[in-house]
N, C-alpha and C positions, 0 to 999 in steps of 0.2 A: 504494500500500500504506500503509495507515496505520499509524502508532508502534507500534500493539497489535499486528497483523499481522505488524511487524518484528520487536519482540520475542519473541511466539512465534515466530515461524520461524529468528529469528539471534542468540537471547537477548538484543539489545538493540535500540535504534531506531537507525537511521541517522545519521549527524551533517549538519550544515547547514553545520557551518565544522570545520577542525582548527588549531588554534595550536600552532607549535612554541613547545617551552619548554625554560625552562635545562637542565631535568637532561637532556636530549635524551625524544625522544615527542612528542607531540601533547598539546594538552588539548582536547576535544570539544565544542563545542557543537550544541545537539541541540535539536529545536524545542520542545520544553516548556521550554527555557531561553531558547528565545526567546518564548514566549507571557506567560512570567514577565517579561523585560525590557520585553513592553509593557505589561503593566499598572502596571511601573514607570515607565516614562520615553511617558506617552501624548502622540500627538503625532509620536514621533520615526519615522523611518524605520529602525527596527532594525535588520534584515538587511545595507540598503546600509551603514549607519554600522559595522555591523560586521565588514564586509569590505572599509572604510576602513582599520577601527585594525586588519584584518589583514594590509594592504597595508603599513603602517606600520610595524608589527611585524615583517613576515617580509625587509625588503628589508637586514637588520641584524641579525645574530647580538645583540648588545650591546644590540638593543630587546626580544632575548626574554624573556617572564616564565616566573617558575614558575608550574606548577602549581595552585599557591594561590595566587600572586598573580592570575593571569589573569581570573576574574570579576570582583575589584575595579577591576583597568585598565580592563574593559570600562565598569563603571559607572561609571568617570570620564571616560571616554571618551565615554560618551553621555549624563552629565549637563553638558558643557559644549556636546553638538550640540543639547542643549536649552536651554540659554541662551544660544546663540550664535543661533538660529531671528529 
């Protein structure tokens, strides 16, 4: 089913990852958020790396971000597995 499909049918698309975060909930990542991070960080392996820093994250109350932080973790997150390559 494709994003468009999802979102008509369940008002939104599906997520590809959920990160828990401080205030307690989820923050969603969803694959236009990841089609977005690779045309930022080309090269990297998105997906896996971001179910690194969610390995990282979830194994630790004290590693979760908010909300609003959560996309910039990400992108530090995967601009150092791009300088680490």
């Amino acid at each position: 089913m494709s994003p468009q499909e999802q979102i008509e049918r369940y008002g939104e698309p599906f997520p590809v990852m959920a990160y828990p975060v401080k205030e307690g909930g989820w923050w969603l990542l969803h694959e236009e958020d990841v089609e977005r991070l690779q045309l930022e960080f080309p090269g990297v392996d998105i997906e896996r790396h971001c179910g690194n820093a969610f390995d990282w994250v979830f194994v630790r109350k004290s590693r979760h971000k908010t909300s609003r932080g959560t996309p910039q973790f990400l992108r530090t997150w995967l601009s150092k597995q791009r300088r680490d390559k």
